[in-house]
N, C-alpha and C positions, 0 to 999 in steps of 0.2 A: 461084213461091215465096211462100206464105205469110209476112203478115207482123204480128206483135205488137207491143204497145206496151205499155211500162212508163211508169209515173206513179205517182208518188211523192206522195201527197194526205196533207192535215195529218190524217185518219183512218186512213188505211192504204194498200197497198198494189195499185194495180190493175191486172190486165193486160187489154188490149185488141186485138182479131182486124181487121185491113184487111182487106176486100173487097173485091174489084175494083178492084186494084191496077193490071192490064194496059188497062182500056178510061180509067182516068183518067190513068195516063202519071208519069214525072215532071216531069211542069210544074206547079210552083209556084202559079203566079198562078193553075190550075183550083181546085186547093186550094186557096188563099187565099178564093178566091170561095165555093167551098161549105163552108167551117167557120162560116160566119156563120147558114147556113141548117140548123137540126137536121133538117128534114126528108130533106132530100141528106144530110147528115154521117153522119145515125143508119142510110141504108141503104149509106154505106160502112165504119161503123165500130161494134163492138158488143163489149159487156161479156163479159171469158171469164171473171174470175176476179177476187176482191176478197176482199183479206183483213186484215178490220180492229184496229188496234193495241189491243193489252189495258189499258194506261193512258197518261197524260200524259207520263210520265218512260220509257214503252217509247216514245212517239212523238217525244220529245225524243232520246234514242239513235241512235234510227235516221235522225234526221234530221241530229247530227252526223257519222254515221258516211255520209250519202249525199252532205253537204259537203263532204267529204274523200276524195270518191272508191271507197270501201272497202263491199266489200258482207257482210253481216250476214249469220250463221245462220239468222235467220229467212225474211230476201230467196232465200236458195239453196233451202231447203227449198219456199218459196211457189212458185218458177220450176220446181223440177224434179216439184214435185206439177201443176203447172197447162200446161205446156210439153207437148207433145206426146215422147214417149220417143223417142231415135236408137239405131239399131240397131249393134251393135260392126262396124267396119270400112267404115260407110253416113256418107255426108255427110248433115247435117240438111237436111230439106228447108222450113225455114223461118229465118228471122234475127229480129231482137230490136232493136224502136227504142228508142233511148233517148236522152236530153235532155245525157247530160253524156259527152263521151268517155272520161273516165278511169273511172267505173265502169262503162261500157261491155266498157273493155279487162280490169278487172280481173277482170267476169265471166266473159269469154272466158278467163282463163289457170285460173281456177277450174273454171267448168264444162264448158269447151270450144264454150258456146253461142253461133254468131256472131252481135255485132253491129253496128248502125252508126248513125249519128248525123250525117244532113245535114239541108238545109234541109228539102226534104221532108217528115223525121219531126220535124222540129220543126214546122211547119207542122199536121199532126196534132195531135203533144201539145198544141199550141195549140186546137185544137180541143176537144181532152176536155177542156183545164181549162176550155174556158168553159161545156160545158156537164155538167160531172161529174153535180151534184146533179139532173140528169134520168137520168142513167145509171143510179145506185144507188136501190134499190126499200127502202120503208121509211123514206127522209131527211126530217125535217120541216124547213121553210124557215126556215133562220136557226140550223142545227145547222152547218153545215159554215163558215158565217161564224165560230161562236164558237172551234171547232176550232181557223181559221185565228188567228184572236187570240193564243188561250192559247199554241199552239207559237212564232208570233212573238216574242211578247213571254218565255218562256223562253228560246227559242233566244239574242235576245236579250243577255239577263240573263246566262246561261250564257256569254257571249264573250266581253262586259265584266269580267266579275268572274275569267276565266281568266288565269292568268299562271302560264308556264314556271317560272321560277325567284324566288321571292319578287314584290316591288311594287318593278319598278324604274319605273313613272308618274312616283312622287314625283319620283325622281333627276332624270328628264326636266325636269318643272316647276320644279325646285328651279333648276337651271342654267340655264333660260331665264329667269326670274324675278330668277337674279342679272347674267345678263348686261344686262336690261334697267335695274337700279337702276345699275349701272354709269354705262350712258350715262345716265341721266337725272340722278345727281350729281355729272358732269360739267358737263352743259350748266348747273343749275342753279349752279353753280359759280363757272361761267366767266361768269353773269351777276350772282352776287353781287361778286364781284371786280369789273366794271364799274359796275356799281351804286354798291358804297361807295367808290371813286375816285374819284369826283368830289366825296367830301368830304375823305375821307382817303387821295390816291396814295400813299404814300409805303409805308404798309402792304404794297405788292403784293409789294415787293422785299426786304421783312424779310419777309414769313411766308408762305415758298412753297406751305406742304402746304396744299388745299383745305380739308379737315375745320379746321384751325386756325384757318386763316383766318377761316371763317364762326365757329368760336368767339370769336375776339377782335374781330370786329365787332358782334357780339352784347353784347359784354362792355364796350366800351369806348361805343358810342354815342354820344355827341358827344365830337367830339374836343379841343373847349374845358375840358370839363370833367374830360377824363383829367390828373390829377395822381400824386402820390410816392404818396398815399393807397391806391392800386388796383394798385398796384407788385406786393404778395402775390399779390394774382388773375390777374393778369398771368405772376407768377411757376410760378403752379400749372395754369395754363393751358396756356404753353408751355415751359415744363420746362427753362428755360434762364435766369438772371439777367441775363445781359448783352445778350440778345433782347427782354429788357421794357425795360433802363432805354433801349435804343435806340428802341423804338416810343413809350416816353412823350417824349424830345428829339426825334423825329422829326415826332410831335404838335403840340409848342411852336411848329415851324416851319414846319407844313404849310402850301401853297400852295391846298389845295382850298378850293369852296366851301360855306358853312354851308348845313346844311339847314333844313328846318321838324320840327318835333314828329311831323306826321303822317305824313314823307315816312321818316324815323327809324325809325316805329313799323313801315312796308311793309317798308324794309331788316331790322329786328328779326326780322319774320316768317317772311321770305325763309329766315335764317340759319337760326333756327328748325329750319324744312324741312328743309336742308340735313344737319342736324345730327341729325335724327330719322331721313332716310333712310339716313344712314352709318353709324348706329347702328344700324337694323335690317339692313344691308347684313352686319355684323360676325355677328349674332344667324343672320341665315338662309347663314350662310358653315358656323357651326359647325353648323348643323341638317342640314345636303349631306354636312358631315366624317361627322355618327354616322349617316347613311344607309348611304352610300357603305362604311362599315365594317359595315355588318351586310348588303348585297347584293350588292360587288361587293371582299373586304378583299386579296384577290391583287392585282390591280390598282391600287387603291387604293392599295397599298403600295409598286409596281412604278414607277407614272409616277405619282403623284399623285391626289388627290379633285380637281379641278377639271376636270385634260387628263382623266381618267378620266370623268368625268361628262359632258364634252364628247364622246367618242366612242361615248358610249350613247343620247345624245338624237340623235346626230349618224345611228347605226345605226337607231335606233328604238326598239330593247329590248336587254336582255341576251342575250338567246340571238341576234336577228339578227346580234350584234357577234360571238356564238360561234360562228355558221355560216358567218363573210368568211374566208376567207384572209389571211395575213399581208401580201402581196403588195398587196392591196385595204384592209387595215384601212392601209396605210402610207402611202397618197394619200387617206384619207378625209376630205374636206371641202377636197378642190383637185381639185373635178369639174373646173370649166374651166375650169383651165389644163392637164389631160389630157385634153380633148376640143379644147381650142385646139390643142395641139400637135401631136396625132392629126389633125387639119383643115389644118394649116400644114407636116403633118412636121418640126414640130422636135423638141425633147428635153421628153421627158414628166418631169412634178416625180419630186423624190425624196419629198418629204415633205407632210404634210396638217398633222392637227393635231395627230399628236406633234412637228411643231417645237417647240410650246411647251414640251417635255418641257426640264428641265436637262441631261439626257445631250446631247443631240444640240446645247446653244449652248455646253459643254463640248469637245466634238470640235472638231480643227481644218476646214479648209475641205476639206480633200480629202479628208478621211475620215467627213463628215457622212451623204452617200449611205450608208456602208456601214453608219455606226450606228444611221439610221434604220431600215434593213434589216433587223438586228441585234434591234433595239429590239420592231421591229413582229412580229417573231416571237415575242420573248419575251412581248409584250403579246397574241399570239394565243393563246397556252399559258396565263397568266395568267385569261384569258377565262376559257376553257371550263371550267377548273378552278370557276372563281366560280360556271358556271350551272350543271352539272352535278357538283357536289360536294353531299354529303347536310350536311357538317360544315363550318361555315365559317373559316377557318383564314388565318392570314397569314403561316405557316411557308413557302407556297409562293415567296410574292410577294418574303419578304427573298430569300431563297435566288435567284430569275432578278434582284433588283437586283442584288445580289452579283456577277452571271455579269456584266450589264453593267458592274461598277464594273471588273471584270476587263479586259472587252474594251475598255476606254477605256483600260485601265494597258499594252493590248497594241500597241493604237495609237500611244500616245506613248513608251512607252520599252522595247517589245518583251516586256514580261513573258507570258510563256505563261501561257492561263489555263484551267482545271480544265475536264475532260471533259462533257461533258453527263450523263452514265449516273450519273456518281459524286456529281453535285449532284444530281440527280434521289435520287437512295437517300437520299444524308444528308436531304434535306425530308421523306423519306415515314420513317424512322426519329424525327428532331425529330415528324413528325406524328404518330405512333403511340407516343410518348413523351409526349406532350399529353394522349392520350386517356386513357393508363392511368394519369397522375399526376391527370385529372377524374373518373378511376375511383376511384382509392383517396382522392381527398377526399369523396367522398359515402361510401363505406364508413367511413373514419376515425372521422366524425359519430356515427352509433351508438356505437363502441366508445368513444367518450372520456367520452359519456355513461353510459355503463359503468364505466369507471375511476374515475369522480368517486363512481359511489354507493359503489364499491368503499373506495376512499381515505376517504371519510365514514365509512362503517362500522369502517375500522381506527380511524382518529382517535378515532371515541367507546368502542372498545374500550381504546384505551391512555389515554384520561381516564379511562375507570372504573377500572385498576389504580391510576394514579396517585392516586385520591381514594381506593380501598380502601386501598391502604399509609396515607395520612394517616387516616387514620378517619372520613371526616367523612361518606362514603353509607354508606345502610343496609344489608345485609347480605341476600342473596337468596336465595331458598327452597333451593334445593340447600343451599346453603353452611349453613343451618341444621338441614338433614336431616343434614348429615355432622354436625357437631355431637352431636347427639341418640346418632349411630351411638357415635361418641367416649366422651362422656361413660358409656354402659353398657356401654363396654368397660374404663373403669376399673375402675368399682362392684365389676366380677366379678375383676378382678386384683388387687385391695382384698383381695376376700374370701379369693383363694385365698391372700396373704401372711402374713393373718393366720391361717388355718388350718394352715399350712406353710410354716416360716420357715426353712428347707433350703435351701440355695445348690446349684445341681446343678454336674454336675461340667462338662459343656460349657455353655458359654454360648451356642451355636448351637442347643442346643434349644430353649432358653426363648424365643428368638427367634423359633426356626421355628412354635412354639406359638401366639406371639402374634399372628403373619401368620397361622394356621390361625383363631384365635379370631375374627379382623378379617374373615375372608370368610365363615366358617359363620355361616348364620343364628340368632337368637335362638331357636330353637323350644324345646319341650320334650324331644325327645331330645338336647340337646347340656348342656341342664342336667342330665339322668340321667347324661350320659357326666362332668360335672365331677363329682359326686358320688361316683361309683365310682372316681374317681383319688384325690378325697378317702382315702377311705376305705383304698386300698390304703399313701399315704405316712404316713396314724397305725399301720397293722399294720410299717411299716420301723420304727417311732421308736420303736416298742417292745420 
């Protein structure tokens, strides 16, 4: 049986014919021995087919896509142009080496082509890579080095910069960064306490909070010199009046001993420190909170931005935390004491690091397992929602509190709590009541900017009546064409009264006249038509 070899080179794709397959065997160590030698390798092994990548960003493709097992359009076309053809109902009479099992397997389910992947044909492909660039005709020396580079350092670049579901790195860093300022303003802490005890004990037992502490030893500095004077600082320091005037009489009668100026100035520093890293401690707490709400706000909301942040550095990423089981995310971060107990057969934990959670130090003792259980389901739900949601929303995360705030009210005083199916619709109802209410605020925008020129326009329309009624604007060209119209329709009902000073018998004609007078135009045949009326009311009066 014939056998090929596929290799996957940073310029394209090669395939390669074994010869003499049967007189070299599968032993290893012969092949190991002649891959070093081209002369042996080149009359066991030779070039069938190479087909090189059209650019940088097609050999990057294809290169995540053979990292992943998955074989390309291109790769099936190259194989089924360059492979020797199988006849319908005939087994091939060749197989297909390749370096990695699974795009091995997954070209078999695609083309039906067998093949396999042992020491042996890796032994081979070891071979062609070392001496590819003599295989291929045309290669100049230092072409196939730069190849390998560029796709490196893409490939690379391409990993780093990939992420599932937004940048949860920060999250990661953010939480290992406060775990660590933790301990370290502690310890620093718990040396400034020892530190200024020896001048001033007394202090340890009035001002227990750390952060205070290193304030009023900062604040106070020798203890000789604390007086009634520093009483206010005192007072706005620790936020208490009857906590200052005690540290200043506690002062008066301290048993410690005096320091020096210099030994003062190291404690002054110390405090300092203390007091700067509690400070940023407070600063990078709330920089996790607006994280944590913009990558992962279901969960977030569910158990908190700290336990929440803890179970994603603790998983890795977002999506590794969306791909555990609830089962698994529920012991996460008590490997061993579930590998101790799996080793000892005792009783494997119920809980990791959603202990921290307030649900579960809320539960009594015998029903903590179950709300752990409970808990770690809803925080599996909460997950996937966070990595795989296009919109990021926290209508989910109230909604599964809520089912726990239930099942804790079920545990203690038996209240039944609401279905799964029927919290699930009212969240995705709240959610798509979100959407349309962030809909019709961007539509509203334009139209109100609408309204306003609209409502401007009236407003200056009803200032101009008001100021025509008073007199005081000028008069506008219409208004003075009517005018004009007005006035020559006196002139001519002037002439006709004085011409014919007859009262008619209806007063509805003389009316309907002067509406006829007011629409017919001024021309010359409407003055011929007054004159012929003329004329006929002097032949009545005579």
């Amino acid at each position: 049986m014939a056998l090929y070899l596929l290799y996957e080179s940073a310029s394209g794709y090669a395939l390669f014919l074994a010869h003499g397959i049967d007189e070299i065997g599968q032993n290893t160590e012969a092949v190991r021995n002649s891959v070093l030698d081209l002369n042996r390798f080149g009359k066991v092994v030779k070039l069938a087919a190479f087909n090189p990548f059209e650019s940088a960003l097609d050999a990057l493709n294809q290169c995540n896509a053979v990292s992943e097992g998955q074989m390309t359009d291109e790769l099936r076309n190259f194989l089924e142009l360059s492979l020797p053809r199988v006849k319908e109902g005939k087994k091939p009479k060749f197989s297909l080496g390749v370096a990695d099992p699974k795009i091995g397997s997954h070209i078999y389910e695609e083309t039906k082509i067998p093949c396999q992947s042992n020491e042996f044909v890796l032994e081979l492909i070891r071979g062609v890579r070392l001496h590819f660039d003599r295989f291929i005709e045309n290669l100049k020396p230092g072409d196939l080095e730069k190849a390998q580079l560029g796709l490196g350092h893409s490939y690379s670049r391409a990993k780093v910069k990939f992420n599932v579901n937004r940048n949860d790195n920060m999250v990661i860093q953010a939480i290992f960064l406060l775990d660590t300022i933790d301990k370290d303003v502690n310890t620093f802490s718990m040396r400034i306490r020892e530190w200024y005890s020896w001048h001033f004990p007394e202090l340890v037992k009035i001002v227990n909070d750390n952060y205070l502490y290193a304030k009023v030893a900062q604040y106070i500095e020798d203890k000789s010199e604390l007086s009634e004077d520093k009483l206010s600082g005192l007072i706005d320091i620790l936020g208490d009046e009857d906590k200052a005037k005690e540290v200043i009489e506690a002062a008066k009668a301290s048993m410690g001993q005096d320091l020096s100026p210099i030994d003062l100035i190291n404690v002054k520093m110390c405090a300092q420190r203390v007091i700067e890293l509690a400070d940023y401690r407070k600063n990078l707490y709330d920089y996790l909170v607006s994280k944590m709400s913009d990558i992962a706000p279901n969960l977030a909301a569910l158990i908190g931005e700290v336990v929440g942040a803890r179970l994603i550095s603790h998983a890795g990423s977002l999506t590794n935390l969306a791909k555990c089981p609830s089962s698994t995310l529920q012991i996460l971060g008590a490997e061993k004491a579930l590998f101790r107990a799996l080793k000892t057969k005792g009783n494997t934990p119920k809980y990791g690091l959603i202990f921290h959670s307030s649900f579960i130090g809320r539960a009594s003792a015998k029903n903590k397992g179950r709300m752990a259980r409970y808990l770690a389901n809803k925080c599996s739900i909460a997950t996937r929602i966070d990595c795989f949601s296009e919109k990021s929303t926290t209508t989910f995360g109230d909604k599964l509190r809520e089912q726990v705030e239930e099942r804790l009210d079920f545990y203690d005083k038996g209240v039944a709590p609401r279905k799964n199916i029927d919290v699930m619709k009212s969240a995705m109802e709240d959610a798509a009541n979100e959407d349309t209410e962030m809909d019709v605020d961007k539509s509203s925008e334009p139209l109100s900017k609408k309204s306003k020129k609209k409502k401007s326009k009236s407003k200056s329309e009803e200032d101009e009546v008001h100021t025509a009624e008073d007199g005081d604007v000028p008069e506008s060209k219409s208004e003075k064409k009517k005018k004009k119209k007005r006035s020559l329709e006196e002139q001519e009902t002037q002439q006709t009264d004085v011409n014919g000073k007859e009262n008619d018998v209806d007063g509805d004609d003389g009316t309907e006249k002067k509406k006829s007078k007011k629409k017919k135009s001024k021309d010359v045949e409407m003055e011929d038509v007054s004159e012929g009326k003329k004329k006929k009311k002097k032949k009545a009066a005579e």
